[in-house]
DRENVOZA-519512 format. One record per residue (C-alpha): residue in three letters; x negated, y, z negated; residue number from 0. Coordinates in steps of 0.25 Angstrom, whole numbers, plus 5000, padded with zeros to 4 digits. Example, Ala and Ser with C-alpha at 12.3 -4.5 7.8 and 13.67 -1.06 7.14 Angstrom:
BEGIN
[site Ala [4951 4982 4969] 0]
[site Ser [4945 4996 4971] 1]
This chain:
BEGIN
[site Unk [5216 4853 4212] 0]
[site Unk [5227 4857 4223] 1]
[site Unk [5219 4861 4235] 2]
[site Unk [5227 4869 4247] 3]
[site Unk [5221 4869 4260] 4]
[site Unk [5224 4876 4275] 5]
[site Unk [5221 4870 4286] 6]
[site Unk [5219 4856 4290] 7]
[site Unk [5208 4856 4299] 8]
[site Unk [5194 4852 4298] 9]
[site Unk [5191 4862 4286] 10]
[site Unk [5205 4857 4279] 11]
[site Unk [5204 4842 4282] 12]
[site Unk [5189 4841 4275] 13]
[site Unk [5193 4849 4265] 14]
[site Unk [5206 4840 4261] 15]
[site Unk [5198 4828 4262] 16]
[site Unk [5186 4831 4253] 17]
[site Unk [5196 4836 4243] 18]
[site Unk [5203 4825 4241] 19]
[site Unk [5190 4815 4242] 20]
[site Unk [5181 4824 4232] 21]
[site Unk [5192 4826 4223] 22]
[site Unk [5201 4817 4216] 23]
[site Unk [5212 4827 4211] 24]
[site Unk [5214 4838 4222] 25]
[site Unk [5228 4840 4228] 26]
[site Unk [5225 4844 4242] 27]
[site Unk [5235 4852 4254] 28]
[site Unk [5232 4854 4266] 29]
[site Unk [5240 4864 4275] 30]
[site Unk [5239 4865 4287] 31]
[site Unk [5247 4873 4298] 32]
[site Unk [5245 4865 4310] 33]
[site Unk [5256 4854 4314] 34]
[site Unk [5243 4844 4316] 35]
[site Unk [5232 4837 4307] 36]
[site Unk [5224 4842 4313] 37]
[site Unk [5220 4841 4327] 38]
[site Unk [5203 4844 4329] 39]
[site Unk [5203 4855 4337] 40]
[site Unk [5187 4851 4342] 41]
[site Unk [5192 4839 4347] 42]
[site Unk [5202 4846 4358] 43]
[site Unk [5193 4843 4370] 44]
[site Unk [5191 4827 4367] 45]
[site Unk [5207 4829 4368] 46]
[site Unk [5208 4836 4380] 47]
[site Unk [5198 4826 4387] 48]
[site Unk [5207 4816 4383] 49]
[site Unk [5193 4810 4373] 50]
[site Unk [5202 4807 4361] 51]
[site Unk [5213 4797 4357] 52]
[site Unk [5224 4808 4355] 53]
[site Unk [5225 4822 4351] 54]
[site Unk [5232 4820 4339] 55]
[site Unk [5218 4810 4335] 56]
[site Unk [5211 4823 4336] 57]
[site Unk [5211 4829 4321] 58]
[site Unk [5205 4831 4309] 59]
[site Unk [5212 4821 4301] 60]
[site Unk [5226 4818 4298] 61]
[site Unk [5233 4821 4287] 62]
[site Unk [5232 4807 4282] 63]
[site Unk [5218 4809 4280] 64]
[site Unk [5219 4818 4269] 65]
[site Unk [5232 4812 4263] 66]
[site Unk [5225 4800 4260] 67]
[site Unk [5218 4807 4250] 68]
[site Unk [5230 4813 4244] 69]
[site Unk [5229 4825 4251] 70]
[site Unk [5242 4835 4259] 71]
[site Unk [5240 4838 4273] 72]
[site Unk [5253 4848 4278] 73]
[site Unk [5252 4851 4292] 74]
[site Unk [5260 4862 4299] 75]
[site Unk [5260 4869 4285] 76]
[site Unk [5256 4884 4286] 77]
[site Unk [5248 4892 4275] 78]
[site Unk [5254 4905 4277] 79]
[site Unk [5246 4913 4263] 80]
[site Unk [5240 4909 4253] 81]
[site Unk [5240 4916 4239] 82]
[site Unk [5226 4915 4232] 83]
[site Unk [5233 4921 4220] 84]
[site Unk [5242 4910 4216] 85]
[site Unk [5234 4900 4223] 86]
[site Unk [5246 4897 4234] 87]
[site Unk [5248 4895 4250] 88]
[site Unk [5262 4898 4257] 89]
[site Unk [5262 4886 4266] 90]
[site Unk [5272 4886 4277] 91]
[site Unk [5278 4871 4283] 92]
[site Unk [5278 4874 4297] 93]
[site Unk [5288 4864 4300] 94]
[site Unk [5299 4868 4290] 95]
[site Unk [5297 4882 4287] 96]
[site Unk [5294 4880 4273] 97]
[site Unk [5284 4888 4266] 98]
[site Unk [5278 4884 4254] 99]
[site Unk [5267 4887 4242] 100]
[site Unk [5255 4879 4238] 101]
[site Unk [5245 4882 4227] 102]
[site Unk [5232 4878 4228] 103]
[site Unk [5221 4876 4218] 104]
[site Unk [5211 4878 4230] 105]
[site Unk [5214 4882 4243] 106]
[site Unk [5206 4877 4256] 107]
[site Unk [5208 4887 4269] 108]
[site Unk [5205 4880 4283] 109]
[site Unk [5214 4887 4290] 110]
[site Unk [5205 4887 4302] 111]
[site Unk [5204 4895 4315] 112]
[site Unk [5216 4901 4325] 113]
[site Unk [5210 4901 4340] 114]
[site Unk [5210 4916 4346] 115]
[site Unk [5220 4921 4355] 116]
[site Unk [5214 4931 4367] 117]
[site Unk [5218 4946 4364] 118]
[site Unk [5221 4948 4379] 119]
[site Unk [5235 4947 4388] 120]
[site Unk [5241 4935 4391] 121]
[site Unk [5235 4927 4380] 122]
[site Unk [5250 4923 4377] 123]
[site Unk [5253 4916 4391] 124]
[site Unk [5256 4901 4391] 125]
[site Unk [5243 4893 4393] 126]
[site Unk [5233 4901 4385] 127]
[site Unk [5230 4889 4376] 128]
[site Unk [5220 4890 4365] 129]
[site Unk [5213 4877 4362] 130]
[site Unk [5213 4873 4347] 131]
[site Unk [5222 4864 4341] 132]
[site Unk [5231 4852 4344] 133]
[site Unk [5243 4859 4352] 134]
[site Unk [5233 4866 4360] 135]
[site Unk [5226 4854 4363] 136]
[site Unk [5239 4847 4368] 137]
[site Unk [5241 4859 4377] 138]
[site Unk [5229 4859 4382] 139]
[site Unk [5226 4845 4385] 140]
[site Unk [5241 4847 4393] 141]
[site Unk [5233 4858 4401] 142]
[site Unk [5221 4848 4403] 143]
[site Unk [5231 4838 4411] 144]
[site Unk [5240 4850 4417] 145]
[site Unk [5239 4849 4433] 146]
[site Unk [5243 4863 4433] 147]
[site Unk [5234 4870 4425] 148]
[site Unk [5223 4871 4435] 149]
[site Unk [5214 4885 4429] 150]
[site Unk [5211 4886 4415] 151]
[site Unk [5202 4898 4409] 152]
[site Unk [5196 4894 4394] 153]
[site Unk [5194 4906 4386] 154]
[site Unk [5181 4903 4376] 155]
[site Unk [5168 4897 4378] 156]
[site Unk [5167 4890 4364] 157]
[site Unk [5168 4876 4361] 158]
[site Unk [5183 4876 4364] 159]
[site Unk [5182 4885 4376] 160]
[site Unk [5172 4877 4382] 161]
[site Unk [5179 4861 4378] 162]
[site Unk [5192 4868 4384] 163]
[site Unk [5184 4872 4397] 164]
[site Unk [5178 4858 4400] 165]
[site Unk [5192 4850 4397] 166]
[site Unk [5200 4858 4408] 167]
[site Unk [5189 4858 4417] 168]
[site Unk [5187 4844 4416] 169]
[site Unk [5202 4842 4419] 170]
[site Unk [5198 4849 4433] 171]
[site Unk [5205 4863 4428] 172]
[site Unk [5198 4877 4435] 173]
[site Unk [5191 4883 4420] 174]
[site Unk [5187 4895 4416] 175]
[site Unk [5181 4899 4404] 176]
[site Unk [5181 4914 4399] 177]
[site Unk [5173 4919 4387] 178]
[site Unk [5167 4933 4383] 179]
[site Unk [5154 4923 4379] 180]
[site Unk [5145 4922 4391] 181]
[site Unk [5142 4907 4390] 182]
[site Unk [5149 4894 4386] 183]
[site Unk [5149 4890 4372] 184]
[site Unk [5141 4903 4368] 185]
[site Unk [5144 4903 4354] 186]
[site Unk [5139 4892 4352] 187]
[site Unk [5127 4889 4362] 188]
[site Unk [5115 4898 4368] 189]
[site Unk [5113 4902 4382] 190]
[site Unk [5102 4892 4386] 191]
[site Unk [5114 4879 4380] 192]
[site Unk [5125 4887 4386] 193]
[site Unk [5120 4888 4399] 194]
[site Unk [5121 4872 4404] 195]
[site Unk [5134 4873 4397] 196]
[site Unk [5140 4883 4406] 197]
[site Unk [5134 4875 4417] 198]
[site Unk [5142 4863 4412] 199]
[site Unk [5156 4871 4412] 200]
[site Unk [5152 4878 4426] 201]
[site Unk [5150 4864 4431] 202]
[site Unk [5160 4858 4426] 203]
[site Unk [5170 4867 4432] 204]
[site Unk [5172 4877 4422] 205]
[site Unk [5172 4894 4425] 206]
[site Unk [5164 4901 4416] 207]
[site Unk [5168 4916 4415] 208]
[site Unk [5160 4921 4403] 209]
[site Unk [5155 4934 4396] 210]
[site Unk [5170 4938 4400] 211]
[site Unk [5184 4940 4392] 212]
[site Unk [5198 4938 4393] 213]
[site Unk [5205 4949 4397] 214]
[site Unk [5220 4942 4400] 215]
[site Unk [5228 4930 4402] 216]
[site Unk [5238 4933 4413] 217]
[site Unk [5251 4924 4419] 218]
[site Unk [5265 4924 4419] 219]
[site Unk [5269 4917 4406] 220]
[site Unk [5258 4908 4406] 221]
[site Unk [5242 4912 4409] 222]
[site Unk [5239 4911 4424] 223]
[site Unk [5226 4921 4422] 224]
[site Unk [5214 4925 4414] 225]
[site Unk [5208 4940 4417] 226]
[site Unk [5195 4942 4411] 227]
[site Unk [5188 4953 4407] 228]
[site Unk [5181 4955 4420] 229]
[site Unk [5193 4955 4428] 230]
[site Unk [5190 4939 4432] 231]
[site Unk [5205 4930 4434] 232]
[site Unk [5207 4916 4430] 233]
[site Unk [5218 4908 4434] 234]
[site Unk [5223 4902 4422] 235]
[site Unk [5233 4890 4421] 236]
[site Unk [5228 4890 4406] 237]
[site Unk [5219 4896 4396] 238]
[site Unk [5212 4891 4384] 239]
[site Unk [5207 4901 4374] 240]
[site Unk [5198 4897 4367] 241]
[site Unk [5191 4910 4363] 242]
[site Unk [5188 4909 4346] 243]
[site Unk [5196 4908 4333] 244]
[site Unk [5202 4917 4322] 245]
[site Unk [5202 4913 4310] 246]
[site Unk [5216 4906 4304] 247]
[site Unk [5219 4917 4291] 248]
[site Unk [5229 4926 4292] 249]
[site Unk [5236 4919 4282] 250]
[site Unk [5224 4923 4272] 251]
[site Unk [5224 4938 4276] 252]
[site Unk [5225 4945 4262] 253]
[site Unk [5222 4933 4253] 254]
[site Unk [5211 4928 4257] 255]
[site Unk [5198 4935 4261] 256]
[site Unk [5196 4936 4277] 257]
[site Unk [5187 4944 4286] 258]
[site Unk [5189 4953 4297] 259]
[site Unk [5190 4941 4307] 260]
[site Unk [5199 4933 4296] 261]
[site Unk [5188 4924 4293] 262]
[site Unk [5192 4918 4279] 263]
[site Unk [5181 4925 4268] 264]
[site Unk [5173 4914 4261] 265]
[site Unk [5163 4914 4252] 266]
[site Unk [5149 4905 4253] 267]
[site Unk [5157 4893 4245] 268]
[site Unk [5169 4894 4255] 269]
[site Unk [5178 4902 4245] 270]
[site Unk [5186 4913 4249] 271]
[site Unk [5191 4926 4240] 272]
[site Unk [5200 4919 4235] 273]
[site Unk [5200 4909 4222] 274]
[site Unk [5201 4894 4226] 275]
[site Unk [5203 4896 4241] 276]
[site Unk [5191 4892 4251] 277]
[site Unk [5190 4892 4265] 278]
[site Unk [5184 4884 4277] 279]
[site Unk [5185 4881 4289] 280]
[site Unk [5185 4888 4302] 281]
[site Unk [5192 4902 4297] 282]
[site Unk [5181 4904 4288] 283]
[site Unk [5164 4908 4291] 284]
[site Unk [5156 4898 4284] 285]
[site Unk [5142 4900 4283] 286]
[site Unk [5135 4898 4296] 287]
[site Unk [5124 4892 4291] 288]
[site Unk [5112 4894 4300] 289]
[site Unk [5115 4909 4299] 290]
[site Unk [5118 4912 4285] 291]
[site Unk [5133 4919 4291] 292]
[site Unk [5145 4915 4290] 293]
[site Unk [5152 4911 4304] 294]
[site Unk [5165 4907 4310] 295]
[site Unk [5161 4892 4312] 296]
[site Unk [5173 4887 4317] 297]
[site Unk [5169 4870 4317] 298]
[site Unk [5175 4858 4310] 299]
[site Unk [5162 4854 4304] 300]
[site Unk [5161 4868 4296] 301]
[site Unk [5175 4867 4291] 302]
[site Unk [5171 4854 4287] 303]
[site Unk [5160 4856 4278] 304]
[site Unk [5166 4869 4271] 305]
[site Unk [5178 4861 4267] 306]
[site Unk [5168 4850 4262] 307]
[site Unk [5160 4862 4256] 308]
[site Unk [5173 4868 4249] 309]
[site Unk [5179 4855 4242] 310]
[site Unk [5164 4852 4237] 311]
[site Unk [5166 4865 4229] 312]
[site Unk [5179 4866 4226] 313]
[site Unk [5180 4863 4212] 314]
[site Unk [5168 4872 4210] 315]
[site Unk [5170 4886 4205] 316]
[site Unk [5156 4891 4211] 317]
[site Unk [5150 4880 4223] 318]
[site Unk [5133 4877 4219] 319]
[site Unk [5132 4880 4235] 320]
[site Unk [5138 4888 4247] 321]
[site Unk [5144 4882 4258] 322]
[site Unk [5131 4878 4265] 323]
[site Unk [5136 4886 4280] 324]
[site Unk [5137 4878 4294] 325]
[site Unk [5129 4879 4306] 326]
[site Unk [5140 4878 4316] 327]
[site Unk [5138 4866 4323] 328]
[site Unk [5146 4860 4334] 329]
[site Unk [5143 4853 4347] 330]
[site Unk [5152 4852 4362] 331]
[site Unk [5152 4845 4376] 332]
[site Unk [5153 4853 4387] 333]
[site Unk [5156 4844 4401] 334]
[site Unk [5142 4835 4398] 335]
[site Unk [5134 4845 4389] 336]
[site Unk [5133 4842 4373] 337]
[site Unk [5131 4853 4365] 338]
[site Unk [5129 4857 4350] 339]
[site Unk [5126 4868 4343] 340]
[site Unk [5124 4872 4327] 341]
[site Unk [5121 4885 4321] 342]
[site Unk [5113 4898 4326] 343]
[site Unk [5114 4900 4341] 344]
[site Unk [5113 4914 4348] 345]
[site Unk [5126 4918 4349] 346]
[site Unk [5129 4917 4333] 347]
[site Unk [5114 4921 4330] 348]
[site Unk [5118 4934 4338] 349]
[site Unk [5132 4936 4329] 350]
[site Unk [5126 4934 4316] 351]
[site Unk [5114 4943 4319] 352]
[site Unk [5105 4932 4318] 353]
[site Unk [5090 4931 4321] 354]
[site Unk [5087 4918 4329] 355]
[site Unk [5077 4912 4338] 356]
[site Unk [5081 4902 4347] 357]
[site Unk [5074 4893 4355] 358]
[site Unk [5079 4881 4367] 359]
[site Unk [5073 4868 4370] 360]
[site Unk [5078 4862 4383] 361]
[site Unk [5074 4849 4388] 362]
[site Unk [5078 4833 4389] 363]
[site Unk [5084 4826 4378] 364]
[site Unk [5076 4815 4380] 365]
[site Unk [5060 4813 4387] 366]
[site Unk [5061 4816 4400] 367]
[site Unk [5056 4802 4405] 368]
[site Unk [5070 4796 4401] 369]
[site Unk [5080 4797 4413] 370]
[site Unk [5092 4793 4406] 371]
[site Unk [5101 4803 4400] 372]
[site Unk [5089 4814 4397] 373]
[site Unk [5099 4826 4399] 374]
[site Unk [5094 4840 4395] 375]
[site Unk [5095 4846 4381] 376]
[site Unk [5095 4860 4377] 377]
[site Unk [5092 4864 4361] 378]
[site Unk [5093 4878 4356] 379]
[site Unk [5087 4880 4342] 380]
[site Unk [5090 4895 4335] 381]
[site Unk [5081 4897 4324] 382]
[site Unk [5077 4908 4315] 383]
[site Unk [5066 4916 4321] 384]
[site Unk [5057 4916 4307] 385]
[site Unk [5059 4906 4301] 386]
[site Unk [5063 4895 4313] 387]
[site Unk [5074 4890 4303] 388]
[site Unk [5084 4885 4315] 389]
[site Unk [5098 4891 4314] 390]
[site Unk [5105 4886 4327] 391]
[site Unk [5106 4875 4338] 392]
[site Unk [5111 4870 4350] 393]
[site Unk [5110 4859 4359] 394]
[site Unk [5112 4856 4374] 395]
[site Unk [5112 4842 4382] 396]
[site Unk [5121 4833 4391] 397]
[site Unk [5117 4823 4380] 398]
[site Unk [5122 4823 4368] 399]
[site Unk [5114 4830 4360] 400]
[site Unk [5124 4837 4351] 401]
[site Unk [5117 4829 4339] 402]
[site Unk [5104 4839 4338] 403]
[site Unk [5115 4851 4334] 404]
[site Unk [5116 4842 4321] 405]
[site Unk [5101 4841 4319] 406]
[site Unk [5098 4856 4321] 407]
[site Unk [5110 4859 4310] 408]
[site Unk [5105 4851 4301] 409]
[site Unk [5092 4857 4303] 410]
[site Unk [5098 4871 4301] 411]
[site Unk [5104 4866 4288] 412]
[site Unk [5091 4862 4285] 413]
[site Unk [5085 4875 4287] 414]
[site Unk [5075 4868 4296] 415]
[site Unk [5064 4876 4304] 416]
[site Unk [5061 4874 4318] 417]
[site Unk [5048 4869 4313] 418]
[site Unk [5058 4858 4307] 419]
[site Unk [5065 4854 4320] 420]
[site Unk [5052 4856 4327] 421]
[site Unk [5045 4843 4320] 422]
[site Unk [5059 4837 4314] 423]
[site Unk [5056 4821 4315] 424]
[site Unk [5068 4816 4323] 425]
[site Unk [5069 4803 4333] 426]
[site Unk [5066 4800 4346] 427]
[site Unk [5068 4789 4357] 428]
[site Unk [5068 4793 4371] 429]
[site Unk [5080 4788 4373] 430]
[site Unk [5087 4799 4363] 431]
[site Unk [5078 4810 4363] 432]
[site Unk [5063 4814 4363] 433]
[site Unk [5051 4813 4354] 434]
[site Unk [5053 4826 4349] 435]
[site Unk [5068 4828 4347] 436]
[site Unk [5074 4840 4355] 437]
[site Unk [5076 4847 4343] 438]
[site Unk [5061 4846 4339] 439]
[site Unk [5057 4851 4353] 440]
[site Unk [5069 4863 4352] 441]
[site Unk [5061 4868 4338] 442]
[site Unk [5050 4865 4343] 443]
[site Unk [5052 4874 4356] 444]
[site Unk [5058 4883 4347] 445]
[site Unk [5045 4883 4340] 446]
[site Unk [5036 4888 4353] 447]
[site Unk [5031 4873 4354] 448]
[site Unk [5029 4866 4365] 449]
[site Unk [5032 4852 4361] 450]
[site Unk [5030 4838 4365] 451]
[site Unk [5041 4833 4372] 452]
């Protein structure tokens, strides 16, 4: 079976590898448009605070990784259409010119994500950088060290915004952050979590200018200033946009199913309209899981486990099951917060037209007679007013407790009740935690409960 797939990324990479280990005669290409293989986009912070050996150590895996198998991995080769009728692809080497056909017996589409340019004046000017992928990362980690570049306004306050924000304030840089979102990280977290966080950034040196757009860049050749809509300036020796994605899939328009957006159309097995080709990864909207929708869920971790999903079925005219969904899960430092988050919260509850309850538990992470590292913890549990089937979760510490996302995802998975978190059997030892976990006493709160600490 000769498999074709595009993109060599997270979604790419996984899905060469348990091809060639499941299956002892597959032929498997990988194409991939990019000059590198293939640098971790997530991992662009550690870089920039100088936390890893090299940049070039920052990927996904190299392309020995897959060869070793018996597997192709081309780089800076461009699928330019693809032609579901003769089960082709017109690839393009990028280095030569050249431009080819493939046949495929399957076709794999991981084409992945594009980051958005602002619609607005002056978004071509030198030094309005958007931070995703290895060049970018070389140019901005220049920036980082460059004495002259003194003011620098970040557009976005999601993950990338946000690590982008604390790296260039932490080099002693004047930051500013601009978002139409009124607080930090509000895709992702609640008021009540986001509230310390902007604290964190205010006090750490960071401007936040929130609940405001860009209305232009402006400078002679290179941006010197960013108007926003309320008339505010800000001197600018450099911008990072880091203001969402669009998905990587103009090459597909006409063969390939595609929504209004350009989202690529799949089916609850990953399959799209067309014979033999399926696709994963971040151009497509997986089920999001604890709402029964589908969702752009942009993450490594989903790409990850569609691929897996994908080659498990491959061979299988008809799957026994549907790709099972994903909660959404990830997790960031901000200066000496830990934060995680997985599935429901109030800000995709409110797109998806969800009903949701929700409920915060705010306390120690440990007895209050230990002196020693007993910082603060916030836990925020969205549940289903009914039934108390828990959807959603975030928590909040200078501790790292990051690892309690995991737990309340696997209770989502598990269609667990608050009444199942409430009495939950977990362990304790006053130098990690209390008698009743933070999680119990979040359902338990959640519950109208007053519990015993």
């Amino acid at each position: 079976m000769k498999v074709v797939i595009i993109g060599a990324s997270h979604g790419g990479h996984e899905s060469a590898h348990e091809l060639l280990t499941r299956y002892s005669d597959v032929d498997v290409t990988v194409y991939e448009a990019g000059d590198f293989i293939s640098f971790m986009s997530c991992g662009m912070e550690l870089f920039l605070e100088g936390k890893v050996t090299k940049r070039d150590d920052v990927r996904n895996f190299k392309e020995s990784d897959i060869e070793q198998y018996g597997g192709k991995v081309l780089k800076s080769h461009l699928v330019e259409s693809v032609d579901t009728d003769k089960q082709e692809v017109s690839v393009k080497n990028l280095e030569t010119g050249e431009v080819f056909t493939d046949s495929y017996d399957k076709l794999i589409i991981s084409s992945g994500v594009t980051p958005m340019t602002l619609p607005v004046d002056g978004a071509d000017l030198d030094n309005v950088f958007l931070m995703r992928g290895r060049d970018w990362a070389q140019k901005i980690d220049d920036k980082v060290k460059d004495a002259s570049v003194k003011n620098v306004v970040v557009v976005g306050t999601g993950y990338i915004g946000i690590e982008a924000a604390e790296v260039f304030a932490e080099a002693g840089k004047n930051v500013t952050v601009v978002d139409m979102i009124k607080r930090p990280l509000g895709n992702c977290l609640d008021e009540e979590l986001a509230e310390p966080i902007a604290k964190a950034l205010k006090d750490g040196g960071v401007n936040l200018h929130l609940g405001h757009t860009v209305s232009s860049f402006e400078g002679n050749g290179a941006v010197e200033k960013v108007v926003t809509d309320d008339g505010q300036n800000f001197d600018a020796d450099l911008v990072i946009v880091a203001a969402g994605v669009k998905p990587n899939t103009e090459y597909l328009k006409g063969t390939i199913d595609l929504d209004q957006r350009g989202w690529i159309k799949t089916d609850p097995y990953l399959r799209t309209n067309a014979k033999n080709v399926y696709a994963i990864g971040d151009a497509i909207l997986p089920l999001f899981a604890p709402a029964g929708q589908p969702a752009p869920i942009a993450l490594a971790t989903t790409a990850r486990r569609e691929a897996r999903y994908v080659v498990e079925n491959i061979m299988i005219d008809q799957p026994e099951r549907a790709f099972a969904g994903v909660n959404g899960s990830s997790a960031l430092t901000v200066f000496d917060y830990k934060l995680a988050s997985t599935g429901v919260n109030a800000n995709n509850a409110e797109k998806m037209g969800l009903k949701t309850a929700s409920s915060l538990y705010h306390a120690t992470v440990r007895p209050e007679f230990v002196t020693d590292g007993n910082p603060e913890i916030w836990v925020k549990l969205t549940y289903q007013p009914e039934t108390h089937a828990i959807l959603g979760g975030q928590v909040l510490s200078t501790a790292d407790v990051t690892a309690h996302a995991n737990t309340i995802a696997l209770a989502i998975k598990g269609k667990m009740t608050l009444e199942d978190l409430a009495e939950a059997d977990f362990f304790f030892q006053p130098g990690f935690d209390r008698q009743w976990s933070v999680l119990n006493l979040a359902a338990q709160v959640a519950l109208g409960q007053t519990p015993s600490v």
